[in-house]
C-alpha positions in Angstrom: -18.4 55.0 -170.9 -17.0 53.9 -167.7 -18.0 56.0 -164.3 -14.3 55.1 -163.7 -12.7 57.0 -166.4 -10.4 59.7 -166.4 -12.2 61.4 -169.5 -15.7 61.1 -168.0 -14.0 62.7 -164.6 -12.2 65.7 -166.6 -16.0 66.1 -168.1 -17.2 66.0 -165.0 -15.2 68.1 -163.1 -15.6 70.7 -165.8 -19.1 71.1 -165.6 -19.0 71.4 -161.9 -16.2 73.6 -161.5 -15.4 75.0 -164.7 -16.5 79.0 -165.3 -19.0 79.7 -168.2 -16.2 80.9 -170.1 -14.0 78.2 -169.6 -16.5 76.3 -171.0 -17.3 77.7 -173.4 -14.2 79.1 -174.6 -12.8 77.6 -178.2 -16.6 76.6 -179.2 -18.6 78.4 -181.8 -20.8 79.4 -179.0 -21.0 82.4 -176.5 -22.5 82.4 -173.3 -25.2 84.5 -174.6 -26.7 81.8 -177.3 -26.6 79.6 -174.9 -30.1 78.8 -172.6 -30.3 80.8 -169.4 -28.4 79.2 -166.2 -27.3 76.2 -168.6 -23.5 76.5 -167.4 -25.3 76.6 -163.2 -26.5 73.1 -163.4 -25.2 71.8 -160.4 -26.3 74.6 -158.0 -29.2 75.3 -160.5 -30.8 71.8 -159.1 -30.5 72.9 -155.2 -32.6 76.4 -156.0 -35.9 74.2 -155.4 -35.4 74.0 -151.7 -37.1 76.5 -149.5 -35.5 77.8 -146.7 -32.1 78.5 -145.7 -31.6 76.5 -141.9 -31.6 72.8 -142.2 -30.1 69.8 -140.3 -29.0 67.5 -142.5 -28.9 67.0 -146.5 -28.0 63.7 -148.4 -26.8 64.6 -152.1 -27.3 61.0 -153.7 -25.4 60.7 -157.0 -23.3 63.8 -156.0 -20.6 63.2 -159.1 -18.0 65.4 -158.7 -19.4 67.3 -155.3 -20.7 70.7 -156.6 -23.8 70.3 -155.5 -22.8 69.2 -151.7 -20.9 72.5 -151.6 -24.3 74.3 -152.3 -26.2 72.5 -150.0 -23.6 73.5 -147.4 -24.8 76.7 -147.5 -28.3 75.8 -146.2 -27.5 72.9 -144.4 -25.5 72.1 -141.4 -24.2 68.8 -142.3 -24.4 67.1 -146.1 -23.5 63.9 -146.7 -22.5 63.3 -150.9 -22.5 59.7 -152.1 -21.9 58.3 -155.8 -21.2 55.1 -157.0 -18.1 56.1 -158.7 -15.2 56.1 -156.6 -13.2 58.7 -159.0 -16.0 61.1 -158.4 -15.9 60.9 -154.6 -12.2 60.6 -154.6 -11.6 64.1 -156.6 -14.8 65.5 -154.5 -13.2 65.0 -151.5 -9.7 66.3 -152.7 -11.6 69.6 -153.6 -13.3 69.5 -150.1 -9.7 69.1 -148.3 -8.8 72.2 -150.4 -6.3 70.4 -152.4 -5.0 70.9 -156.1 -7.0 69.6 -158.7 -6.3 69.5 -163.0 -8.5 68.3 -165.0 -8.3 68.1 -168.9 -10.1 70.5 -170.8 -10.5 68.9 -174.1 -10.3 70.7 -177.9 -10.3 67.8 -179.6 -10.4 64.0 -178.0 -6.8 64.1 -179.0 -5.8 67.5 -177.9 -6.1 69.1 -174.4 -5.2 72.1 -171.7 -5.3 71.7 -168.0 -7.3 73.7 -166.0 -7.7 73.4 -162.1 -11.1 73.3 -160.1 -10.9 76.0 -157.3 -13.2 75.2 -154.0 -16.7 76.7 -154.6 -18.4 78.8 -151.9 -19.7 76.5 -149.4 -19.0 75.4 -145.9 -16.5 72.3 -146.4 -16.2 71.5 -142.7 -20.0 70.1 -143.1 -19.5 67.9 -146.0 -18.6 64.5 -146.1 -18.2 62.6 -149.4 -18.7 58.8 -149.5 -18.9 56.1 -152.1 -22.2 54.3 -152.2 -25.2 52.7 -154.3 -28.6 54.4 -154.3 -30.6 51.6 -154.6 -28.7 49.9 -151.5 -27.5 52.8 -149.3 -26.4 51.8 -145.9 -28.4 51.4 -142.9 -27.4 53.3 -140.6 -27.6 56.6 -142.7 -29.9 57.9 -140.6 -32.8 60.5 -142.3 -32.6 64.0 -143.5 -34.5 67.3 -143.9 -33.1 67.6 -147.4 -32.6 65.0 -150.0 -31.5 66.1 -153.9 -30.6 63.4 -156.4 -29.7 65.0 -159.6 -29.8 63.3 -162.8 -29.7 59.6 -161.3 -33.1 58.1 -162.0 -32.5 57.1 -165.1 -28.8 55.2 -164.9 -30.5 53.0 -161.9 -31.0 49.3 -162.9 -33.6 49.5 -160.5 -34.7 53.0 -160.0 -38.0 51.7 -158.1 -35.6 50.4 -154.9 -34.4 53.8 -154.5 -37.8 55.4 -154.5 -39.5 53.2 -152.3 -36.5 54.2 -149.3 -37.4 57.3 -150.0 -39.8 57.8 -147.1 -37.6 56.7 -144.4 -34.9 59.2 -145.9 -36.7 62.1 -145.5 -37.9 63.5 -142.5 -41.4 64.7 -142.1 -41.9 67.8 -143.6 -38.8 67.1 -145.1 -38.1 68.3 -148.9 -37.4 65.7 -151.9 -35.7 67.0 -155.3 -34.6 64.9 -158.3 -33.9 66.0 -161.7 -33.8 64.0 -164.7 -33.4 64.0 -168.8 -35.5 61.2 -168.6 -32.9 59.5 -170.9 -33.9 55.6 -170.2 -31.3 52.8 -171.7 -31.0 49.5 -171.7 -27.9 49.7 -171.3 -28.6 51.4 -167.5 -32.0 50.1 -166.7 -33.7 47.0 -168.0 -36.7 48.2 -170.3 -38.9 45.9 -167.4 -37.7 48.6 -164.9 -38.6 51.8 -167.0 -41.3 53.7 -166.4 -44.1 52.5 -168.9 -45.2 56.1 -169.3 -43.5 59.6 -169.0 -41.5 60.0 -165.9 -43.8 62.3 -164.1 -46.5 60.1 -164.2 -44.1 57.2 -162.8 -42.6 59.3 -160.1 -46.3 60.5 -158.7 -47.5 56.6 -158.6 -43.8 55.8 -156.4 -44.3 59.0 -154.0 -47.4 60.4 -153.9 -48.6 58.4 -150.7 -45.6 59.6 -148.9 -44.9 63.1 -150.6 -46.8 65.6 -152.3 -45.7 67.3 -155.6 -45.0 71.1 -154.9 -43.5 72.1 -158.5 -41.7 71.1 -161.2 -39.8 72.6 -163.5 -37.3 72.1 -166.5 -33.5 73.2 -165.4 -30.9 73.0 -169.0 -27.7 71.6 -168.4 -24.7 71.6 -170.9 -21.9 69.0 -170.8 -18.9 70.1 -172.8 -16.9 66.6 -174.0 -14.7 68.7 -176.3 -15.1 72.2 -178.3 -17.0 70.5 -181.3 -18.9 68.1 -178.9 -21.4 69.9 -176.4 -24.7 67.9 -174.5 -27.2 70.7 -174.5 -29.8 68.8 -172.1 -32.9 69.6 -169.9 -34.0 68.0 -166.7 -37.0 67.9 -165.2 -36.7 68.8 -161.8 -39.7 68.2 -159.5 -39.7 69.4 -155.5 -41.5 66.9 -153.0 -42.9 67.3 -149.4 -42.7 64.4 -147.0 -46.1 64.1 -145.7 
């Protein structure tokens, strides 16, 4: 599906802004059978970081902007890019403070409207642009914190954004990505996929810049309608910039 489409936003925008029970409401579920923090996903990922004062963050493949908000809390100016200019388009609406619906789906063919309120965060400090992670502009400067959620694996060449990643990330600096590891052709030729797990392919890209300080697995769950839920896991690893 499309990074364009209004469905995939209304997805979207209801997994970054939608409560846990407005997800999970009309489902056969409860909050309670579902995995622990699986409705937090977006602010889940940003946990990792240590600290609380930082200069600047870069949230690369920032969808819908949750995740920005968060790191505004830690970090005194964040800067969210995606390739998909609906996601930075209704990102930045949120960040002006402006109204927002989204479809909340039952069925594909039947919907309510729901609104995405502003999360806590420090909006003044964001700014949302469109842009490619394997060619990101040159005058982005570098950063103390760098998160890229989910993003690995929709990269046709996930090796180019990697190999920036030492002059993105300021010494001492901290790296996070999380990923279901869910490789497609469709995304990634099968030349450009890891030939091995993920980990493994991530250690032999980084490890002479950054060292590995922990990983863990964070559950996410995408709600496309109240029949239809993506109950997912990413492995989320935390670098240091040597």
């Amino acid at each position: 599906m499309s990074y364009e489409s209004d469905v995939l936003r209304d997805w979207y925008l209801l997994f970054h802004y939608g409560s846990p029970e407005q997800i999970v409401e009309g489902t056969a579920f409860s909050i309670e059978d579902l995995p622990a923090g699986c409705l937090e996903f977006p602010t889940a990922t940003v946990r990792p970081f240590s600290g609380t004062e930082h200069g600047r963050a870069l949230d690369i493949g920032c969808a819908v902007g949750r995740s920005s908000f968060a790191l505004s809390l830690i970090a005194d100016e964040v800067i969210g890019i995606d390739f998909s200019h609906s996601f930075v388009d209704v990102a930045e609406q949120v960040r002006n403070g402006e109204e927002v619906t989204y479809r909340r789906y039952s069925e594909m063919h039947l919907s309510d409207e729901l609104h995405a309120e502003v999360p806590p965060g420090n909006a003044e400090r964001i700014r949302f642009e469109q842009g490619d992670a394997m060619n990101l502009r040159s005058d982005i400067g570098s950063f103390d914190l760098v998160h890229a959620a989910n993003l690995l694996c929709r990269l046709p060449e996930p090796t180019r954004f990697l190999h920036r990643l030492p002059e993105l990330v300021n010494p001492g600096g901290q790296f996070v990505i999380s990923t279901p590891a869910t490789w497609m052709s469709e995304y990634t030729p099968k030349e450009n996929q890891p030939d091995g797990l993920t980990l493994e392919f991530l250690k032999r890209h980084l490890s002479d810049h950054f060292e590995l300080d922990s990983v863990t697995e964070i559950p996410f769950l995408i709600r496309e309608h109240q029949r239809k839920l993506q109950l997912s896991t990413a492995q989320t690893s935390l670098w240091v910039r040597k």
